[in-house]
C-alpha positions in Angstrom: 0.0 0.0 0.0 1.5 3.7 -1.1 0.3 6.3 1.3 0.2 10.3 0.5 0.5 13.4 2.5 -2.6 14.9 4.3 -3.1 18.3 3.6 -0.9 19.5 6.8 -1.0 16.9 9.4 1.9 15.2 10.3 0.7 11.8 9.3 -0.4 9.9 5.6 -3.3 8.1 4.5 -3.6 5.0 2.7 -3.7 6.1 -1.2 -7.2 3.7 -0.9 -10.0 4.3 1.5 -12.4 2.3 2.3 -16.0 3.8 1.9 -19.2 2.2 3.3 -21.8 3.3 1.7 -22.2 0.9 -0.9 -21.3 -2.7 1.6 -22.5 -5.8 0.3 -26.4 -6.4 1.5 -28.9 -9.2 1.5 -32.0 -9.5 -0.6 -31.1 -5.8 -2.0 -32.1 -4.3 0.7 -29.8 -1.4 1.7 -30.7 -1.2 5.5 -29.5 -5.2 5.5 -25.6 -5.4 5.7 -24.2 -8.6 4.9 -21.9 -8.1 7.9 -19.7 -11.5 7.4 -18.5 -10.3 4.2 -18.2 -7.0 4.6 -16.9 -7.6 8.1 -14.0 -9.6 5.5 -14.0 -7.0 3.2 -13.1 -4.4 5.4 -10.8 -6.2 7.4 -8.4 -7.8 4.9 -8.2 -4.2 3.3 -7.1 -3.1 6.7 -4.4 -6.1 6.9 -3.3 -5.0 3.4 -2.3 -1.6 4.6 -5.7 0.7 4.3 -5.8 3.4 7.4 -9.0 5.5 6.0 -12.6 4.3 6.7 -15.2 6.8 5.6 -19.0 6.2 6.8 -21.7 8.5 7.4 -25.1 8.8 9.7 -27.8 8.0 6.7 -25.7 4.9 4.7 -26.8 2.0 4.7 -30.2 3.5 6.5 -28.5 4.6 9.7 -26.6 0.9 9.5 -23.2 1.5 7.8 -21.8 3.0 11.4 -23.7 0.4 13.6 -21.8 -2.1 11.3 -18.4 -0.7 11.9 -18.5 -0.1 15.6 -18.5 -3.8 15.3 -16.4 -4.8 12.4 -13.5 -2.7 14.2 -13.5 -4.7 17.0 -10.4 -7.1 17.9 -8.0 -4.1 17.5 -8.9 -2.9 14.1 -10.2 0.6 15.4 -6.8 0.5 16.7 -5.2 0.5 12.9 -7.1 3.0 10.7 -8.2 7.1 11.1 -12.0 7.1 11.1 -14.1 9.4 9.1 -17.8 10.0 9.3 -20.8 13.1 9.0 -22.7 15.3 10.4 -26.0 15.0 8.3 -26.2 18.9 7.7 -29.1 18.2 6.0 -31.1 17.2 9.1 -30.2 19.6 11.2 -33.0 22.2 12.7 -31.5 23.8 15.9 -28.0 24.1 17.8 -29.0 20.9 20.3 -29.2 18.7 17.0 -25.1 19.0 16.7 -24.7 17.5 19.7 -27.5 14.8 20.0 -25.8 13.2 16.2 -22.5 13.6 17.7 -23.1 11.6 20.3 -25.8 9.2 18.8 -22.5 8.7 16.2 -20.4 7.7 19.0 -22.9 5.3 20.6 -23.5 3.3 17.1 -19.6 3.6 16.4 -18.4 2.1 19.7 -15.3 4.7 20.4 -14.8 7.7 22.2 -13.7 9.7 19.6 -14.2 10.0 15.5 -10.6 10.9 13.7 -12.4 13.0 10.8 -15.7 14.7 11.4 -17.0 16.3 8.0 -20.0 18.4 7.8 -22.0 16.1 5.3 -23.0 17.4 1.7 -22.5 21.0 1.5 -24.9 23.1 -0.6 -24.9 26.8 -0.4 -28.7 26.1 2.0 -27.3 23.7 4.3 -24.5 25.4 4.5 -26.1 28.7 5.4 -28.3 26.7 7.9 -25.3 25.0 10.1 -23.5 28.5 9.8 -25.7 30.1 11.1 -26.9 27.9 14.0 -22.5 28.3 15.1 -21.1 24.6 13.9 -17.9 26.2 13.8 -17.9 27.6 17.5 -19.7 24.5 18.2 -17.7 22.2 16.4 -14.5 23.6 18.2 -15.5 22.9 21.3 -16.3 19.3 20.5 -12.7 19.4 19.5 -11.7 20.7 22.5 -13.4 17.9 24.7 -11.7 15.5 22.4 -15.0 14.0 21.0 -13.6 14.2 17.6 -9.9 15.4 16.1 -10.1 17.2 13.1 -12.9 19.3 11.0 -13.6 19.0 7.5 -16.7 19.1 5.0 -18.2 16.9 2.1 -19.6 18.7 -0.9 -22.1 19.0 -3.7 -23.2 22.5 -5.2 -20.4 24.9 -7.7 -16.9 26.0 -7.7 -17.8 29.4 -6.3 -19.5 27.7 -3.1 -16.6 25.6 -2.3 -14.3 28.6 -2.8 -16.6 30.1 -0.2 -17.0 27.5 2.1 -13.0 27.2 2.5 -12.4 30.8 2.6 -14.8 31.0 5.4 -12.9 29.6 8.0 -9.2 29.0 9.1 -9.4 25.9 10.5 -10.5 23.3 8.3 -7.8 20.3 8.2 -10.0 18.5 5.1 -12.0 18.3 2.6 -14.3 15.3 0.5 -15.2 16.3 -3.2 -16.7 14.4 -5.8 -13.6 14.0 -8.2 -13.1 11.5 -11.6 -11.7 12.3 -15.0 -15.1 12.7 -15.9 -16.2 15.7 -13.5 -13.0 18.1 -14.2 -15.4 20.9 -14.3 -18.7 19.6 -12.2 -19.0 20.6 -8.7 -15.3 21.7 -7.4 -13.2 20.2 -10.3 -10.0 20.3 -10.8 -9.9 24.1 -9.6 -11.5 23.1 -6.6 -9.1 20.7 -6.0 -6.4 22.9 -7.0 -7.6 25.4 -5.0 -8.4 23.7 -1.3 -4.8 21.8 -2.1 -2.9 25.6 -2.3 -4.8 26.3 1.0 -3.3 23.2 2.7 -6.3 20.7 2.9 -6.1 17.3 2.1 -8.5 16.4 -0.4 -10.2 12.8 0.2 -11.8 12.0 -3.9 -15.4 10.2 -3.7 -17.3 8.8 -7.0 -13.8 7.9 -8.5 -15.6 5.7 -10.2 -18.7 7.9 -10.7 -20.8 5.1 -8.7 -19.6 2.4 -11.0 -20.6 4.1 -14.4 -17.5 4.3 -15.6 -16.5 0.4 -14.7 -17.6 -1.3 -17.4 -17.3 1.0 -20.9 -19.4 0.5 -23.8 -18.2 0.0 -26.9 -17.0 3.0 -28.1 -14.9 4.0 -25.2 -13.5 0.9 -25.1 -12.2 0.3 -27.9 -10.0 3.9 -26.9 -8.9 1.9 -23.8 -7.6 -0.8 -26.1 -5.5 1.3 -27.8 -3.2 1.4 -24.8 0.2 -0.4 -24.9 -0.5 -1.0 -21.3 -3.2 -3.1 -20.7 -5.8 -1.6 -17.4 -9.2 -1.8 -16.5 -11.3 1.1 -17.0 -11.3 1.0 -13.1 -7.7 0.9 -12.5 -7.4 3.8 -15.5 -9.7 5.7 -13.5 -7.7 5.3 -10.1 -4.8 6.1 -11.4 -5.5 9.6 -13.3 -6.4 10.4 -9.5 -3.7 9.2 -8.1 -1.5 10.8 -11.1 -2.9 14.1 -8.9 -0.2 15.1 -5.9 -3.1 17.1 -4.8 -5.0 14.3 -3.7 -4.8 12.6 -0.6 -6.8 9.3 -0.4 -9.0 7.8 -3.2 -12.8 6.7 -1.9 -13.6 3.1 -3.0 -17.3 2.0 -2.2 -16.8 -1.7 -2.9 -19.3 -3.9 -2.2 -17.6 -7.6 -3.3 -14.6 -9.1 -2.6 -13.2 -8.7 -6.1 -13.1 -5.4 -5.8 -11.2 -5.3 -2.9 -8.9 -7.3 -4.6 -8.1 -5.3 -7.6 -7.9 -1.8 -5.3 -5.6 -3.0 -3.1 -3.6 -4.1 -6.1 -4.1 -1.0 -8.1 -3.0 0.7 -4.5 -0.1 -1.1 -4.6 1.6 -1.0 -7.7 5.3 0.3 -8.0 4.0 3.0 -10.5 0.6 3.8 -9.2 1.0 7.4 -9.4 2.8 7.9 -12.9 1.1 8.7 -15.9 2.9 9.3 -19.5 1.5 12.6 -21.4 0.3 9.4 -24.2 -1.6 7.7 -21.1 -3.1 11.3 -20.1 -3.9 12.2 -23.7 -5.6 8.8 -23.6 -7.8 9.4 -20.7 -8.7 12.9 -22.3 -9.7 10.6 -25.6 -12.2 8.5 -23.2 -14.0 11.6 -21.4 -14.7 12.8 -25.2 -15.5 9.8 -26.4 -18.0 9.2 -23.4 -19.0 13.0 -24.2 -20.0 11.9 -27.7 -22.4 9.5 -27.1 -24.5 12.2 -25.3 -27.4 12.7 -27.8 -28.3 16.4 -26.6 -25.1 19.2 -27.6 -25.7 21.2 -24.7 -22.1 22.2 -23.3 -24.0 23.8 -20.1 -23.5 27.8 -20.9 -26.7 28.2 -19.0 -27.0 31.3 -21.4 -31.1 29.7 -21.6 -31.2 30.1 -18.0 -33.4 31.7 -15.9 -36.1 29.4 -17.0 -39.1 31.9 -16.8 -40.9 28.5 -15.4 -38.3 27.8 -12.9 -36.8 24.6 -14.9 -33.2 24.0 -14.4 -32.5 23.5 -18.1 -28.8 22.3 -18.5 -29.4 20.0 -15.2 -32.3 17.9 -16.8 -30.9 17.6 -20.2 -27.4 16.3 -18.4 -29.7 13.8 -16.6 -30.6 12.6 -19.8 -27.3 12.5 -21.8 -25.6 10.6 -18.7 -28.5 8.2 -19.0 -27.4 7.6 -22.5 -23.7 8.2 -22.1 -23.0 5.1 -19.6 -26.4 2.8 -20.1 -27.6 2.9 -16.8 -31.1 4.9 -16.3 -31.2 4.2 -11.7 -29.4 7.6 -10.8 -30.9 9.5 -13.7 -34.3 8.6 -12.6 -33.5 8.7 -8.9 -31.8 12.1 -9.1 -34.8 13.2 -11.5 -36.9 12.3 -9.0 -35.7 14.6 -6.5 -36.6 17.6 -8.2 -39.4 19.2 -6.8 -42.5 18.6 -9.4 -42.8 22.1 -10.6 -39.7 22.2 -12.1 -39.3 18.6 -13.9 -39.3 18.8 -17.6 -42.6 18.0 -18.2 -43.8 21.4 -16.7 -42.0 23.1 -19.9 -44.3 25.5 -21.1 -42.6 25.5 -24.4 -42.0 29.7 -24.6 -39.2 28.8 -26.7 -37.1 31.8 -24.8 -34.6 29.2 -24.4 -34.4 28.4 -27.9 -33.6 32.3 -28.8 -30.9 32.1 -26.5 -29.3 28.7 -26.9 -25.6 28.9 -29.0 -25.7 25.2 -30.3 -29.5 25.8 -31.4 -30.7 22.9 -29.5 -34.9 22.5 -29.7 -35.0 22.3 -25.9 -38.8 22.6 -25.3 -38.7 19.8 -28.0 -35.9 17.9 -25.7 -38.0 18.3 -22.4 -40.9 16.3 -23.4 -38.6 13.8 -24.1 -36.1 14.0 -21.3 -39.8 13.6 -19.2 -41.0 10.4 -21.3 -38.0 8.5 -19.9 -36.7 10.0 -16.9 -40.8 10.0 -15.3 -42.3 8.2 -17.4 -40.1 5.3 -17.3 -40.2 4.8 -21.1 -36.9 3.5 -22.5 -34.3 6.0 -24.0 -34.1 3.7 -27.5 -37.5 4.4 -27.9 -37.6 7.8 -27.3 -34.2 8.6 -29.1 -35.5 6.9 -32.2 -38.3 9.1 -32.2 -36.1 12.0 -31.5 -34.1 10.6 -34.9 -36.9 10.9 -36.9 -37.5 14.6 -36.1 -34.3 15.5 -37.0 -33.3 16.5 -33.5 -30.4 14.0 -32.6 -27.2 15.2 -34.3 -24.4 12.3 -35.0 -24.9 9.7 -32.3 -22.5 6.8 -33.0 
């Protein structure tokens, strides 16, 4: 196992961290570890060197840290730095800090969490624990000793997280959503850059953008076989990351044995941090390649936006071109979902303001019906793209 600098602590993280949010479960059911295996799982990557183990309070419906405060039994609480969340989200008042803090504890079996991270950061929630004092509060918890170091996870735009950082001097860390797919979505590459130059370590989540980028579709990988070197699309993806000095410790999610397998190997490799400018210029191939395959040219301007019906235009026709671009429809749908029902894309009104405005000339009010038909409808996106095809609107899909 390789281990990497942490932001300014004197001490290094495994180059892989284990995450448990997506442990192996029974009958599918989330809320139902499969604790023998995962109980394995976890502890051979331990033996094999790993010293980061990342939960959270909602994973695995409230489960994932009940699980570890008994998987890191028999000394293994011993060997790693544990990570888990405040779920900002849930917070109302000041006393809520506190009671999840010590409800963590309780389910985690120790008397103190390594690395405490305010959990997904938007601009709201962030605004919310701000202003209810998490920092005052938060270092007083340190104080007591109930956890040892401060940090946030995140999911809203560059500008927040510039924010966010700037905000306070005494943030050791930071968790960003980070693959060689999302240079410019969410922080990026300037956010990592940026909390990097600030002296945060910077722990990468979705390096494998929830397993989308695992197994590659034709196209794509037919690039990859290009390569001298022969890699998984998984092990390509772990190492552009680690190719990164910036980052510090590398997420994995894993949920079978194999996987923990092939990370630890990846981990461990002589040259798991060097990249040629060919093998870079390769990766850059893949992400346009994968880019391709997106049926809809939007290159997210947002010169259409504001919607004058409240739509989030670039955001729902991204939801559909990802549904195309990796064949899987679950987080499309499930993130589509989420958005409240007045602002889906079946509320278009079709105004056609958008239209006027739009530099690739993209028929979005045409799009939304469409984007709605599979993404609430549950109609398949063959179907609908076919139909898309015939009006003329899809523009050289492979």
């Amino acid at each position: 196992m390789h281990y990497r600098r942490f932001g300014k602590l004197d001490w290094q993280g495994s180059a892989l961290g284990f995450g448990c949010m997506r442990l192996p479960v029974i009958d599918r059911d989330q809320s139902k570890i499969n604790e023998p295996l995962a109980t394995e799982m976890l502890r051979t990557a331990i033996d094999q060197g790993v010293n980061y183990v990342d939960t959270a309070y909602p994973y695995h419906a409230g489960n994932s840290e009940r699980f570890l405060g008994r998987a890191l039994k028999d000394g293994y609480r011993e060997k790693v730095r544990l990570a888990t969340k405040l779920p900002a989200r849930m917070v109302r008042t000041r006393d809520d800090f506190d009671r999840f803090l010590h409800e963590q504890l309780e389910k985690l079996q120790t008397d103190h969490i390594d690395f405490y991270l305010l959990h997904g950061l938007r601009a709201k929630t962030w605004q919310v624990v701000r202003d209810l004092g998490v920092l005052s509060w938060a270092e007083k918890a340190m104080a007591d000793g109930y956890f040892r170091h401060l940090g946030f996870s995140f999911h809203d735009s560059l500008p927040v997280f510039k924010g966010i950082i700037d905000s306070y001097d005494g943030w050791t860390f930071c968790q960003i959503q980070y693959n060689y797919m999302d240079i410019e979505e969410q922080a990026g590459t300037q956010g990592l850059k940026y909390a990097a130059s600030k002296g945060l370590a910077v722990v990468i989540m979705e390096p494998l953008m929830g397993g989308r980028i695992v197994t590659a579709p034709e196209p794509v990988q037919k690039v990859w076989d290009t390569a001298p070197q022969k890699r998984t699309p998984a092990e390509w993806a772990f190492r552009w990351l680690w190719n990164q000095p910036e980052v510090s410790v590398v997420l994995s999610g894993m949920s079978a044995m194999q996987h923990v397998v092939e990370n630890l190997a990846s981990a461990s490799a002589p040259d798991y941090d060097q990249m040629s400018p060919e093998e870079l210029a390769l990766v850059d191939q893949v992400r346009e390649k994968y880019r391709g395959l997106s049926p809809i040219p939007c290159t997210k301007c947002e010169y259409c936006m504001p919607c004058p019906n409240g739509l989030n235009i670039p955001y729902l026709l991204d939801l559909f071109n990802a549904g195309k671009m990796f064949n899987r429809l679950e987080l499309p749908r499930m993130r589509y979902s989420q958005v409240p029902e007045g602002a889906r894309a079946g509320n278009c009104q079709a105004c056609r303001e958008c239209e006027e405005k739009c530099p690739q000339e993209i028929e979005i009010s045409e799009w939304m019906t469409r984007v709605h038909a599979v993404l609430g409808e549950g109609k398949t996106i063959e179907e609908v793209l076919e139909g898309a095809g015939a009006a003329g609107l899809v523009r050289g899909l492979p």
